[in-house]
N, C-alpha and C positions, 0 to 999 in steps of 0.2 A: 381510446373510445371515441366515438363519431357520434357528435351530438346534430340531432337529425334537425335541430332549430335552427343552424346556420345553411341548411343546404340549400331552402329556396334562394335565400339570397345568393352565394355562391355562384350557382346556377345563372340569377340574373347578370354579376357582375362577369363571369366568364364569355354567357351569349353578348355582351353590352364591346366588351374587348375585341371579340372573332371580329364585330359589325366594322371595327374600326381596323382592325387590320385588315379584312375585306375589301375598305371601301376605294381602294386603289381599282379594283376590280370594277366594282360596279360603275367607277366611274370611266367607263373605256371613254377613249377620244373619240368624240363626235365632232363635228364640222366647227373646225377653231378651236379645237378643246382645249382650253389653260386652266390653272388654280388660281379662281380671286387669291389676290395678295401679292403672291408667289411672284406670277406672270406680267410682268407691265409691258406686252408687247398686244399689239392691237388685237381683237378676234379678227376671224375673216372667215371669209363663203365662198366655195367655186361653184362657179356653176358651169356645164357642159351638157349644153341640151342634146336629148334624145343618146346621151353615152353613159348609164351610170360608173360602169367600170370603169372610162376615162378619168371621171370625177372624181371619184374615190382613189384611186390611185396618185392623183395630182396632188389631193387634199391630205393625205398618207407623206409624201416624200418632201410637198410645202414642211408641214409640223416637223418633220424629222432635220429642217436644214435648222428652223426656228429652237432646237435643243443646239444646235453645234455650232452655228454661223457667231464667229467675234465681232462682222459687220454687222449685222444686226442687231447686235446689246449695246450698238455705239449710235442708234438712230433712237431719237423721240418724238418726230414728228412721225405722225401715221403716213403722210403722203411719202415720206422718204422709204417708209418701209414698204408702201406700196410698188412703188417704182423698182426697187431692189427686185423684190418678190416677181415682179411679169418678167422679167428676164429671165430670172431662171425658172418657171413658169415656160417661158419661149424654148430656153434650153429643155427641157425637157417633154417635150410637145417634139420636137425633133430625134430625141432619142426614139420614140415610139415612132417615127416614119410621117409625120406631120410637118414637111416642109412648109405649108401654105397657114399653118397656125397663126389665129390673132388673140392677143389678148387684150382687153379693157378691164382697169381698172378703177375702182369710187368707192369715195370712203364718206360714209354716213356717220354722223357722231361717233365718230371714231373705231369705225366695225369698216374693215375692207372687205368689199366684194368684186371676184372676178371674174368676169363674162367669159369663158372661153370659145371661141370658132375656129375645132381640130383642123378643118377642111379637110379633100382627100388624104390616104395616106399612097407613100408611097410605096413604089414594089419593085421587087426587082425583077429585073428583065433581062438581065446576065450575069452568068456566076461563073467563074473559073479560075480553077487551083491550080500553078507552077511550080509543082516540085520535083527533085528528080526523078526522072521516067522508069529507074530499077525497084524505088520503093511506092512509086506513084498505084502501082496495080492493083494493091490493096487494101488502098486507103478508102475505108467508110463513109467519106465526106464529113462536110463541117455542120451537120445537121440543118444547113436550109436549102429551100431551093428556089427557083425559078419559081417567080408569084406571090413569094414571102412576102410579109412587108418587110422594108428596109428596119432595122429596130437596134440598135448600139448593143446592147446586150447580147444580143443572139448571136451580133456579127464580131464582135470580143471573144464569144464562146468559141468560135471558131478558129479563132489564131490558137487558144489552147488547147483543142480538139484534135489539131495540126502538131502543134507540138508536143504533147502526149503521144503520138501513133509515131513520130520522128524516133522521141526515145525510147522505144520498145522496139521497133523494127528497124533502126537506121544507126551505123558507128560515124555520124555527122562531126567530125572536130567542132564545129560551131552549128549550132539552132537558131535562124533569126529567120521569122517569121512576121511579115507584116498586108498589111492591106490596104487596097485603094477604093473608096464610094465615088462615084463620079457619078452627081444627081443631076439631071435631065427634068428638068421644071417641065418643058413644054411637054412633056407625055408622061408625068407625074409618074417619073420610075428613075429606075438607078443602076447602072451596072456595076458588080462587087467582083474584085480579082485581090484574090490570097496570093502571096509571092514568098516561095522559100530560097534565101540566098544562097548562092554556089558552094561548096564547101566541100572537102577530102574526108573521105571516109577512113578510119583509122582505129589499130587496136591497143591495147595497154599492154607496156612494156615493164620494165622495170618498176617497184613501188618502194621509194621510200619514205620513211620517219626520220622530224632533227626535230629539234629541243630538245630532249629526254633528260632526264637527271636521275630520278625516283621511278618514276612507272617505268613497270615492265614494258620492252617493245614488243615483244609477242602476242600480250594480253592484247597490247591496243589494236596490233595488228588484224587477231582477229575479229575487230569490232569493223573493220572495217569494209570484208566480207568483196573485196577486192582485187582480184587474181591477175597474173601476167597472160595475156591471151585473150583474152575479157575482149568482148565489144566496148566499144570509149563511147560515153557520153556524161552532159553534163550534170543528168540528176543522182547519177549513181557518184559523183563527188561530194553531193552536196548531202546524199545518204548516208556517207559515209562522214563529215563533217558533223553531224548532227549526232550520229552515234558517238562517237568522239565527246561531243559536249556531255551526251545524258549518261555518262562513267562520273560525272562530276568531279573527276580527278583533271580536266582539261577548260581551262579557260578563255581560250582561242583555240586556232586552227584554221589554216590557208593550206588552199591546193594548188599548187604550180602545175603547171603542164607547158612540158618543152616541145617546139618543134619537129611537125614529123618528120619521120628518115626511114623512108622503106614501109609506109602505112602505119608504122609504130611510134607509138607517145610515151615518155614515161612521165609518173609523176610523182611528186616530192610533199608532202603532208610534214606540215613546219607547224607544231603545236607551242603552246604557252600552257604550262601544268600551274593548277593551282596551287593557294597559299593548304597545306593539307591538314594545319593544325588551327582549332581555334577553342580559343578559352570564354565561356559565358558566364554572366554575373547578374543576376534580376533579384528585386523585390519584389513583394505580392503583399494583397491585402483579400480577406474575406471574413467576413460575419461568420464562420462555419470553424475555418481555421486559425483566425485572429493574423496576425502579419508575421511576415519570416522572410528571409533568402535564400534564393536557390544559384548553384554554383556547379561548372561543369567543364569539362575538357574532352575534344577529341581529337583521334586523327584515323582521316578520311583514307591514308594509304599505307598499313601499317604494314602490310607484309608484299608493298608493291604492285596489287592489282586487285585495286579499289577494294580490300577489306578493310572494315570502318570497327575503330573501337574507341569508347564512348562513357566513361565515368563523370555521374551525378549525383549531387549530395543534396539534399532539400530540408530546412531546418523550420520548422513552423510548430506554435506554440503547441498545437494536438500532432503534431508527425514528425518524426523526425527520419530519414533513410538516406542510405548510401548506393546506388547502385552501378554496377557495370556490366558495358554490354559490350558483343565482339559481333557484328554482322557478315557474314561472305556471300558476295552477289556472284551469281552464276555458279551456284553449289553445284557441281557434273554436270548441268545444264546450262544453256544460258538464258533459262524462264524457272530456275529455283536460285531460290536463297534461304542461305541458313542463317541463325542466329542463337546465341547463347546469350543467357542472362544469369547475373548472380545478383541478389540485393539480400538488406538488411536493415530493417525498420523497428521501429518503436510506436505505436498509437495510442495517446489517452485521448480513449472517447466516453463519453457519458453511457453508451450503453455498454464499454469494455476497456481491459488495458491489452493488450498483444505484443509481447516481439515475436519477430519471426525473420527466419533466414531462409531464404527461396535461390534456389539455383536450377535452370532448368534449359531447354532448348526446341528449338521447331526449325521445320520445316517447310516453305511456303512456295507452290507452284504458280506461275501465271497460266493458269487456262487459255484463256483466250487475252485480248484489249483490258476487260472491265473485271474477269472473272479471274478471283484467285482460293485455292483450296491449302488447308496448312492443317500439318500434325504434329506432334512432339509428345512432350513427357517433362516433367516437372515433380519437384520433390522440397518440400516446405515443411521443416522442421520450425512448429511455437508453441506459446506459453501463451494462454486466454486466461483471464480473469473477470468473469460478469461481476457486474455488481448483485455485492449481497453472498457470493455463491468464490469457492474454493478454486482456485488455477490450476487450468491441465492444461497438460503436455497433449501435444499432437505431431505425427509425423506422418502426414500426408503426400502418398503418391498420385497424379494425377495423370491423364494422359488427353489432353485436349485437340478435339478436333471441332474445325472451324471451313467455312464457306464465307468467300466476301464478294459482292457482287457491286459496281464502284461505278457509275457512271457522270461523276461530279465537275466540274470542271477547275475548283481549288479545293487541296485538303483542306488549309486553314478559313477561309472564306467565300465556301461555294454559292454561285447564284443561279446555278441550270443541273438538270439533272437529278439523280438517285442515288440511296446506296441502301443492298441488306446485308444484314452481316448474322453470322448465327455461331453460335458455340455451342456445342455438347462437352462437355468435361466431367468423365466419371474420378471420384476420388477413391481412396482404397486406405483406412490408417493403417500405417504398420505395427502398431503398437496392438499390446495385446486386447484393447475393445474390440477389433474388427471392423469395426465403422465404415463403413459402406451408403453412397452418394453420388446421384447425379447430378449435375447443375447444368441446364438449359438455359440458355438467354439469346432473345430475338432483339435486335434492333433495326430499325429501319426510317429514312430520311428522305426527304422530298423538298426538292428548289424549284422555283418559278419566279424570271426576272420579267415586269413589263416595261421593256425598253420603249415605247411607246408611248408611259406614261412620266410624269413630270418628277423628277427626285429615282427614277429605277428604282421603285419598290419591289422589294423579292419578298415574295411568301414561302416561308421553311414549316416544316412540320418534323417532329420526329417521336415516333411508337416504340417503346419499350417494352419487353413484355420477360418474365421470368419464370423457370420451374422448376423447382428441387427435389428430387424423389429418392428414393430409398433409405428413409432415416426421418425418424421425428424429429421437431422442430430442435427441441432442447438437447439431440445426441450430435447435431452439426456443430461446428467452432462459429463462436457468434462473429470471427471477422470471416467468416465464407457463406452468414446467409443473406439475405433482400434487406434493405432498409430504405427507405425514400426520407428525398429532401435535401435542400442544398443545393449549390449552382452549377450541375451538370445533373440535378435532377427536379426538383419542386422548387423553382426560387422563390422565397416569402418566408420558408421556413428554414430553419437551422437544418445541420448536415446531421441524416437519421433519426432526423425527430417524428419522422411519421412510420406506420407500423404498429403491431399487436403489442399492448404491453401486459407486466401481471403484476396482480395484488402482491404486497409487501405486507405483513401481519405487523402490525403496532406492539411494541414493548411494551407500550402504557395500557394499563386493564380498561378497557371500556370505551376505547379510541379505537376510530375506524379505523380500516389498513390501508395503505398508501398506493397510487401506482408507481410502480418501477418506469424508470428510461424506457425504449424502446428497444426489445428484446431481437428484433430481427426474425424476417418469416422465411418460407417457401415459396411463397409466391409474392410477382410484382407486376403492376402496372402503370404506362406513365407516357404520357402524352403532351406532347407541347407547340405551342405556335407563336411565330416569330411574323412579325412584318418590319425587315428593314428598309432603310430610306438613306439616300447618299445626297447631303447638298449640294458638297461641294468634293474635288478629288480625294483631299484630306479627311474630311469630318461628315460622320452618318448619324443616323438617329435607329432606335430599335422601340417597338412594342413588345411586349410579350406574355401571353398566357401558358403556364404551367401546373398542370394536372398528376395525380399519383398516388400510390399508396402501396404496402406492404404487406403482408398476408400470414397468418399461422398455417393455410393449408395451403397446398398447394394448387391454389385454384382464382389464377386473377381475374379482376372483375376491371370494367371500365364502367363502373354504375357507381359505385362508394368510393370514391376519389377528394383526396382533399386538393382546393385550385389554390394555387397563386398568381400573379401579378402583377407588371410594371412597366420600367422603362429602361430606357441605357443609353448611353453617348459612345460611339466609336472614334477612335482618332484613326484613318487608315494608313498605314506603311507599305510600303514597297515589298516585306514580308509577310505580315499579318497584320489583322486591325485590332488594334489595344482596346480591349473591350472596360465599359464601366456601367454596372447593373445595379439598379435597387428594384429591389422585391418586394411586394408588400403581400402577408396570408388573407386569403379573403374569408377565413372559418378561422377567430382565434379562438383557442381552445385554453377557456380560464383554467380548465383543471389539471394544465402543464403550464402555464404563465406564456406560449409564444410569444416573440416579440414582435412590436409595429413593424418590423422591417428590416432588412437583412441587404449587406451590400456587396458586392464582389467585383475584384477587379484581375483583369486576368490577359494574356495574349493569344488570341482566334476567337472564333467566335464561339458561343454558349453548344453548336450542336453544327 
């Protein structure tokens, strides 16, 4: 029950958290922008009359040295920082084509300001490409021209401009591309000349593989996508190198390439194969599931080309399961993969007990980059016991289909980017009920880093949303409906404590009836915000609000939501960042007793 006395408040403590994980936002970098406390390096001012663009871009690329520079956290006099800063201040007045650049520096109670006088810029007044005269015809150019201003940027752009159009049109044995600015003060211009070195054009002969022990050479062969006849150049190695590494069966990997003989190169791909077995051993701790270990083994090469299979066993005071899993990459494709699972679990939870044995398999295509589509089938023989009420048996057929759309830049610790993911799963009992069920579930995730701002604060968001249909609440297995709360859903409150409950009739004559645990609904909704924070390479900091609730019909709301709360400390690794979260409910609901607070500790991050 949702007692309606605690939602103003709520409401105030949720909008009072948004404000604060916000306020990285609001506080964009304006001129010298630092955080009292944080920042003991001086403020400061550019000024560049009559250019605001100039200025703001100075004042932009200053702040950003002021995050990275080690010479700069080693200066405490302001004048020393000043002096540091007009140089490269100078340097880069010159990358923009401003040979004749002055800068003045003065530091007023400890606030530097910088006068800048761009002066002309400069331009070019001759431009000309050296490359050979058979692939020269059809080169696009290096995108500037005669009149440009001179500008480092654009004119970098153009050695790679060069070398892009090289490797697609030319069998060059070597790519070496460089350039000469030769600035002309007295007619404030510059002539620019790109020079591509001499070099034998040649094609690929012979390909071999050495290291090999375990992996298939054919498998890897074809990753390497490689041919004898092939035009030679050097990013189709390094293409081929790289495929190499992401089979994760390879640890290294060197391209040799021999002397030509007759226009032909062969080359020799000398790998280093990984260690392909590794044994895992972790503890955990959570308010939800009390402490336990989890223990696992796999190997990454079991049948030689890169099939991965994968047994885990997980012992915690409310769970206990065993599972194993068999993965194959490049199932007839080489953008599917299959996977099988079998597991076998045990759950005492307050709104249920369940064993259940699941064995099942999919199918997972890469669409495109980001897009992936997966189907399968799945078959879950258990035994549910609610409280209060008699254990059945279930043997559910299911056939799950799924859309993921992943535009993230780390599973475990994303800070850029999206993801939707969606499931439809109809179930089917085979038992003689007939029990019949869909189960719909949306999720969706939102990263935004400001690198810009002091500590890289990223704001995460992520929407839940759930729908069960064909079947009343009380004909589904209470471990396959909705339940909210717990730390991968409401932190503040225990795991499933939120959701429709029901009256329990009193044995004693004349005493009221009780509520039951949290029976589990149809529908779900659930919403959350993160703002994290990185001090230092090792150790972050996290905010977060947690919103949610669970539904008898199937119909979710984002209006009656219960929030929670808090905080968390990350340790960052090289893998993932070891997370550690307290939660506190901001609606405690006497007439379940919630507790003040709830803790979890775990590896990745909450969402």
């Amino acid at each position: 029950m949702h007692d309606s006395r605690f939602a103003p408040r709520a409401k105030f403590f949720s909008l009072l958290i948004v404000a604060l994980l916000a306020a990285p936002v609001l506080l964009w970098p304006q001129s010298g922008f630092a955080l009292p406390f944080f920042d003991k390096l001086p403020k400061f001012k550019v000024r560049v009359s009559e250019n605001k663009e100039l200025q703001n871009w100075l004042r932009d690329k200053l702040g950003e040295q002021r995050k990275s520079s080690s010479v700069l956290k080693s200066y405490d006099d302001p004048l020393d920082v000043a002096r540091y800063e007009r140089g490269t201040l100078e340097k880069l007045l010159r990358s923009r084509g401003y040979y004749d650049g002055r800068v003045r520096q003065s530091v007023t109670d400890g606030e530097i300001e910088y006068r800048v006088v761009p002066g002309p810029v400069y331009r070019i007044k001759a431009l000309d490409v050296n490359m050979p005269p058979r692939v020269k015809g059809g080169f696009p150019g290096v995108g500037l021209k005669v009149g440009d201003p001179l500008e480092a940027e654009k004119v970098t752009e153009g050695v790679k401009r060069i070398e892009s159009y090289l490797a697609d049109n030319a069998c060059l044995l070597n790519v070496d591309v460089d350039y000469q600015a030769t600035v002309i003060h007295s007619e404030q211009a510059a002539k620019l000349e790109y020079r591509v070195a001499n070099s034998p054009e040649v094609h690929i002969g012979q390909v071999h593989v050495q290291g090999l022990s375990t992996v298939d050479e054919d498998f890897l062969r074809k990753r390497l996508k490689i041919q004898p006849g092939d035009c030679f150049n050097r990013s189709k190695l390094d293409a081929a190198k790289l495929r190499l590494l992401r089979t994760n069966l390879i640890a290294g990997a060197n391209a040799e390439v021999s002397d030509p003989e007759s226009g032909i190169v062969d080359i020799t791909f000398t790998v280093i194969e990984r260690k392909h077995r590794t044994i895992r051993l972790g503890v955990g701790y959570t308010s939800d599931d009390g402490g336990g270990i989890a223990a696992g083994w796999e190997h990454r090469n079991i049948l030689g080309r890169g099939e991965k299979i994968e047994v885990e066993t997980r012992v915690y005071e409310a769970k206990q399961s065993l599972k194993g899993e068999l993965r194959v990459p490049r199932f007839f494709r080489d953008d599917q993969e299959f996977s099988a699972t079998a597991e076998a679990s045990n759950e005492e939870r307050d709104a249920y007990d369940a064993d259940s044995v699941t064995v099942g398999g999919i199918i997972s295509r890469h669409h495109t980059k980001h897009r992936t589509f997966s189907v399968g089938s799945e078959l879950k023989f258990s035994k549910v016991q609610e409280e209060g009420e008699e254990s059945e048996n279930y043997n559910l057929l299911s056939f799950p289909l799924g859309i993921k759309i992943d535009t993230t830049d780390n599973l475990l610790d994303a800070r850029r980017g999206a993801t939707v993911a969606m499931e439809v799963k109809p179930y089917f009992d085979l038992r003689s009920s007939g029990t019949q069920f869909t189960k719909n579930t949306l999720v969706m995730t939102g990263y935004h880093t400001f690198d810009e701002v002091r500590f890289d604060p990223t704001l995460a968001l992520r929407i839940k949303a759930g729908v069960i249909s064909g079947a009343d609440n009380l004909e589904i297995p209470a471990d396959e409906r909705y339940y909210a709360g717990g730390g991968g859903s409401v932190r503040g409150y225990a795991y499933q404590a939120l959701g429709p409950r029901r009256l329990i009739p009193s044995t004693v004559a004349g005493e009221p009836p009780t509520l039951s645990d949290p029976i589990g609904g149809r529908g779900l909704s659930e919403i959350s915000f993160e703002g994290r924070f990185r001090f230092t390479e090792s150790w972050g900091g996290v905010l977060f609000v947690d919103g949610g609730n669970a539904y008898a019909d199937p119909q979710p709301s984002f209006d009656d939501l219960y929030w929670g709360a808090g905080f968390g400390v990350r340790y960052i690794t090289s893998f993932a960042p070891v997370r550690f979260d307290i939660g506190f409910p901001l609606e405690r609901r006497e007439d379940v007793n919630d507790s003040a607070y709830q803790i979890y500790v775990s590896l990745g991050q909450a969402f």
